[in-house]
BANU-37253 format. One record per residue (C-alpha): x, y, z; residue number from 1; residue in three letters. Coordinates in steps of 0.05 Angstrom, whole numbers. Layout:
N
+--------+--------+--------+-----+--------+
:      x :      y :      z : num : residu :
+--------+--------+--------+-----+--------+
:      X :      Y :      Z : NUM :    ALA :
...
+--------+--------+--------+-----+--------+
This chain:
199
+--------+--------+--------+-----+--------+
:      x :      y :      z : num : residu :
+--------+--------+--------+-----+--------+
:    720 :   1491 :   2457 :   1 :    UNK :
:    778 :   1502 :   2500 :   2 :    UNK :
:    767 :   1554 :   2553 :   3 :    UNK :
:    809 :   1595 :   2596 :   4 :    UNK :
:    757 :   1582 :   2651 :   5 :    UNK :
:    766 :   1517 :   2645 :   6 :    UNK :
:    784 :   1471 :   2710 :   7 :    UNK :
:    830 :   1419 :   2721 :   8 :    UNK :
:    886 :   1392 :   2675 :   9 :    UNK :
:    869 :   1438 :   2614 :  10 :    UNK :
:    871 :   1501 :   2657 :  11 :    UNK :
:    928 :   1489 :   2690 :  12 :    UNK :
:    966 :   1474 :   2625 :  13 :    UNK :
:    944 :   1537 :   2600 :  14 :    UNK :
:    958 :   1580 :   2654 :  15 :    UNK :
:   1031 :   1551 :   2641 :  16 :    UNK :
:   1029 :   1574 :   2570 :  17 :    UNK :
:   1007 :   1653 :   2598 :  18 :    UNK :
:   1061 :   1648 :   2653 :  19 :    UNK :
:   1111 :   1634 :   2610 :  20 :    UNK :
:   1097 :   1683 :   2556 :  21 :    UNK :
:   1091 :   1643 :   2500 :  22 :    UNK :
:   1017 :   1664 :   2480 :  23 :    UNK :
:    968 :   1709 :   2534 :  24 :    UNK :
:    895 :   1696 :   2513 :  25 :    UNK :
:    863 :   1716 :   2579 :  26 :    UNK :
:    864 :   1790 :   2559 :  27 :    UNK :
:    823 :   1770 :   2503 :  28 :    UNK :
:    741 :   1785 :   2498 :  29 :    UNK :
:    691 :   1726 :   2485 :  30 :    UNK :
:    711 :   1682 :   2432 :  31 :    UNK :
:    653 :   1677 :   2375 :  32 :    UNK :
:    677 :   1635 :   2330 :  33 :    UNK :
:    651 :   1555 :   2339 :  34 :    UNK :
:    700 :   1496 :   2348 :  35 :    UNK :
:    752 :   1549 :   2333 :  36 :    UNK :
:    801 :   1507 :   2378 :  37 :    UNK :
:    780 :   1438 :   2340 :  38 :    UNK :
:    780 :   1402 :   2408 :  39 :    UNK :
:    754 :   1332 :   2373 :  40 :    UNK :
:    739 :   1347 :   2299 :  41 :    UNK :
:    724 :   1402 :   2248 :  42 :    UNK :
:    648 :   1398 :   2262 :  43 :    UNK :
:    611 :   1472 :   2252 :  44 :    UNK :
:    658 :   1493 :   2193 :  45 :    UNK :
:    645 :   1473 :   2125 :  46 :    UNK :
:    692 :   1443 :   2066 :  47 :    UNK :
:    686 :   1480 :   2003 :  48 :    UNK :
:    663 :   1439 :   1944 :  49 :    UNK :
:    725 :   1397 :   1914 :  50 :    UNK :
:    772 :   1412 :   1985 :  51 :    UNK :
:    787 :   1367 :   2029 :  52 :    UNK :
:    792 :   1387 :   2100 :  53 :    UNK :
:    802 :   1342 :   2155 :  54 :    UNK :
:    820 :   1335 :   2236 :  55 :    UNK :
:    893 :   1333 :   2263 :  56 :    UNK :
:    906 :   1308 :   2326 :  57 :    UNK :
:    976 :   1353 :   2333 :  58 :    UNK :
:    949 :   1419 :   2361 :  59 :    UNK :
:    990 :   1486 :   2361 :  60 :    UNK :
:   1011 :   1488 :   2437 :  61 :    UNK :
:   1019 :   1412 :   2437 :  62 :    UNK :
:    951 :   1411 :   2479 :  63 :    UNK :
:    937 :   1324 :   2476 :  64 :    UNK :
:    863 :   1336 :   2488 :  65 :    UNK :
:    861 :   1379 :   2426 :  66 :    UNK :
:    873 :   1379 :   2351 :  67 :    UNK :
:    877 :   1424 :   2290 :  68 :    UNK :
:    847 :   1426 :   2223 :  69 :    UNK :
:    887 :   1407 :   2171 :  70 :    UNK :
:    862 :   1433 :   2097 :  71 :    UNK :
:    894 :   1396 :   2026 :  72 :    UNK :
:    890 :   1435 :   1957 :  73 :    UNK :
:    923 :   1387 :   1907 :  74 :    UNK :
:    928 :   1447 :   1853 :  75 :    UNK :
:    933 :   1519 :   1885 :  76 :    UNK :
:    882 :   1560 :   1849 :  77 :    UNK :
:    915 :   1636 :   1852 :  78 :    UNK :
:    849 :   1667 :   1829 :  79 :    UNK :
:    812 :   1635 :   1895 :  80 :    UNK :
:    859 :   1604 :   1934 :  81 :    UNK :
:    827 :   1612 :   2005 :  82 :    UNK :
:    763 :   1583 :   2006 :  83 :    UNK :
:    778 :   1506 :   2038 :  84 :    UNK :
:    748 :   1512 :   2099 :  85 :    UNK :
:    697 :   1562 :   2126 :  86 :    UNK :
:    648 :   1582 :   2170 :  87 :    UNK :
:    595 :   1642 :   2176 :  88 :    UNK :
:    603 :   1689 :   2244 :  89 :    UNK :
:    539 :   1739 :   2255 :  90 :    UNK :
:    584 :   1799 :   2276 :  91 :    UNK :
:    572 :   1818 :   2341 :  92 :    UNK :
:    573 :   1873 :   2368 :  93 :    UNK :
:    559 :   1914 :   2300 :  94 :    UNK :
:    588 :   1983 :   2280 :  95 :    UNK :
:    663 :   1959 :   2317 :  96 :    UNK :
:    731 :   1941 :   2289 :  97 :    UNK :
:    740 :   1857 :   2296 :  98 :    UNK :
:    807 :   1820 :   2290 :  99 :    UNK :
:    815 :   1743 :   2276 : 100 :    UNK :
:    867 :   1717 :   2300 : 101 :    UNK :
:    892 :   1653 :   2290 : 102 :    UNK :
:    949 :   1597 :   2284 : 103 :    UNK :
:    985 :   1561 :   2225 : 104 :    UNK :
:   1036 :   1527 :   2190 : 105 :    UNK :
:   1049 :   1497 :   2132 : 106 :    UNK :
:   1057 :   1419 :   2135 : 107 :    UNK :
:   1091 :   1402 :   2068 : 108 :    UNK :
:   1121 :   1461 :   2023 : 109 :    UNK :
:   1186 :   1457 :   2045 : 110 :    UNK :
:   1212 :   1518 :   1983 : 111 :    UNK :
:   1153 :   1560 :   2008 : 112 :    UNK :
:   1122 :   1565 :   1941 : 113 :    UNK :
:   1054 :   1568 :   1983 : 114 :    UNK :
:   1030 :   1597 :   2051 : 115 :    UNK :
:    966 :   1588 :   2093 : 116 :    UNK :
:    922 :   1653 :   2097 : 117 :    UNK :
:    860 :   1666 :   2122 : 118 :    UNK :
:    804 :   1703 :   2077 : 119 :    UNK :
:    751 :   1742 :   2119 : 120 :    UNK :
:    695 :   1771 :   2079 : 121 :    UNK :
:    639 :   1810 :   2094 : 122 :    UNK :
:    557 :   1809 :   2092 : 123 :    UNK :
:    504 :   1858 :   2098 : 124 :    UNK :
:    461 :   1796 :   2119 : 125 :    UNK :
:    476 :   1758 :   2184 : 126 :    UNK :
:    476 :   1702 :   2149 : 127 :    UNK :
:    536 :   1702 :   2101 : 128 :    UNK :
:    482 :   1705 :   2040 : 129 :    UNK :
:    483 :   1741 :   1980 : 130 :    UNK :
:    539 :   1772 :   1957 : 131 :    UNK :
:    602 :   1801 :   1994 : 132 :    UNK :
:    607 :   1884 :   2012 : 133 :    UNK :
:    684 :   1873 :   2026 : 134 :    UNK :
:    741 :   1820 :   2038 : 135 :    UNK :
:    802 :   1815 :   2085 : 136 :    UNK :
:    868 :   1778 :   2075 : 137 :    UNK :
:    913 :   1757 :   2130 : 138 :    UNK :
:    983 :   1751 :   2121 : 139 :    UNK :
:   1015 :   1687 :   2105 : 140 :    UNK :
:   1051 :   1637 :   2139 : 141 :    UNK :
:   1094 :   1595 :   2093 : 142 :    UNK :
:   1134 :   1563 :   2147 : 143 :    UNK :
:   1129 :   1492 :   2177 : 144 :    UNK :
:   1133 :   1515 :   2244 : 145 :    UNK :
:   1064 :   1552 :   2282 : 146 :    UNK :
:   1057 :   1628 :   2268 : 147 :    UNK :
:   1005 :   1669 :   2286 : 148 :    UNK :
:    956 :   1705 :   2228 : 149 :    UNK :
:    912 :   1758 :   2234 : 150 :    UNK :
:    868 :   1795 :   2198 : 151 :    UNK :
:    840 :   1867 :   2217 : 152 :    UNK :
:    770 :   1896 :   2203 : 153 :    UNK :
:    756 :   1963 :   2208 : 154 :    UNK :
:    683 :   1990 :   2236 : 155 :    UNK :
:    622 :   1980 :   2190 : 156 :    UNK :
:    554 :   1986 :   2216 : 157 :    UNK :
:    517 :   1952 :   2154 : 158 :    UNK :
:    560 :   1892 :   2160 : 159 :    UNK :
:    508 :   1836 :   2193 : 160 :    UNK :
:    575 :   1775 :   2189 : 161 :    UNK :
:    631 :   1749 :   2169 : 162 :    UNK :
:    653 :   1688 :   2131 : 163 :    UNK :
:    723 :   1672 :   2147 : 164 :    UNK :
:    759 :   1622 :   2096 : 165 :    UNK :
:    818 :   1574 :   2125 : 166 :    UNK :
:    861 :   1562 :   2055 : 167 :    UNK :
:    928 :   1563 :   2022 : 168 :    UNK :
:    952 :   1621 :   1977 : 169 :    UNK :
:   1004 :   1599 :   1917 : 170 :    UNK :
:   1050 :   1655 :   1931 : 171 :    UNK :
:   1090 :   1655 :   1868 : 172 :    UNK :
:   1026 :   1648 :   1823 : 173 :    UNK :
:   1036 :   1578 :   1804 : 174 :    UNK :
:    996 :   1516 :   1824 : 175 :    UNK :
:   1030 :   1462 :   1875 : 176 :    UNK :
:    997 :   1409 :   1917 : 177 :    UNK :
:    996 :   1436 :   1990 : 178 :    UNK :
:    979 :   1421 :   2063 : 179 :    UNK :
:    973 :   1469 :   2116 : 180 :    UNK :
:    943 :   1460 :   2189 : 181 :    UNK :
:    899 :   1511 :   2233 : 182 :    UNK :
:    889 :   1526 :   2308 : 183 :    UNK :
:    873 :   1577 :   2355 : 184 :    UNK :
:    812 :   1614 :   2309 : 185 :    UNK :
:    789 :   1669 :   2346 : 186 :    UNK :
:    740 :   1732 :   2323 : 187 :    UNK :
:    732 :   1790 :   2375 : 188 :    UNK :
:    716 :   1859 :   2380 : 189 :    UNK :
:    786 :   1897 :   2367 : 190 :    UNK :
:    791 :   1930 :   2433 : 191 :    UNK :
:    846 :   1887 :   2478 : 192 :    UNK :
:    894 :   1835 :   2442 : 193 :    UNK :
:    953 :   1800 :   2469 : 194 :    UNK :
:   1019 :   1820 :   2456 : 195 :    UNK :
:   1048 :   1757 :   2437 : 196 :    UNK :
:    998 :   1714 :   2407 : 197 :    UNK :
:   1060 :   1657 :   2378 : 198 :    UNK :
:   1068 :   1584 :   2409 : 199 :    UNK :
+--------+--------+--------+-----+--------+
């Protein structure tokens, strides 16, 4: 995972990015979320059944040591659109508002009949088993071009995690083959954000 404590190249590249305004992550509290950058693959997230998910080498901030996922629904489903690629977060620490935060863009829908969303929802277990107390929807991004997401989560002291869903939403109710890519996942305690989270 990319760190902002990292030294050498990657560091200074990043500092770049912060000086310049285009997205300040340093204010931001520990990242939980694993391979959340996708560095060299999408290992520690899993494809939903019938998906297909796979590694791109573009990443949002043009980073050539890092990649993006890149999810493919060949028929939107608008009943359960979200679900392409996931993975399970124990929430910590418990009883506080989270935030995920994240970066996308769609690769291939040039009439924006379809936009990439993220689905968070939530577990009494820490485990992401049985079945959901609530569910989160970010907004969408239906653009070709990187745009930030986020979703918010309000305080909740029986929730144990979270499983948050990278996925395309058909936006107009219909069903269209679509592409969309992901970067920059982040899940933190919703005390400091950055102002300007955008490439």
């Amino acid at each position: 995972m990319l760190s902002i404590f990292a030294t050498g190249t990657r560091s200074l590249a990043l500092t770049t990015l912060l000086v310049c305004g285009i997205g300040s992550l340093a204010a931001q509290p520990p990242v939980q979320v694993r391979n959340g950058y996708f560095d060299t693959g999408i290992a520690l997230w899993q494809v939903a059944s019938g998906e297909i998910a796979i590694w791109s080498v573009e990443d949002a901030f043009g980073d050539p040591l890092s990649g993006s996922a890149q999810v493919a629904i060949a028929d939107v489903d608008p009943v359960n659109p979200y679900r392409v690629l996931q993975q399970c977060v124990p929430v910590n620490p418990r009883g506080q508002a989270h935030r995920v935060q994240a970066l996308a863009r769609m690769v291939d829908d040039p009439l924006s009949r379809s936009s990439a969303r993220i689905v968070l929802l939530a577990y009494a277990s820490t485990n992401c088993s049985g079945a959901y107390s609530a569910h989160y929807t970010s907004n969408g991004v239906s653009e070709t071009i990187w745009k930030r997401l986020q979703v918010k989560i309000p305080a909740d002291p029986g929730t144990g995690s979270f499983s948050i869903n990278l996925g395309i939403h058909a936006d107009d109710g219909m069903g269209y083959p679509s592409i969309a890519k992901f970067d920059r996942i982040q899940l933190t305690a919703d005390i400091l954000f950055a102002s300007d989270f955008d490439p």
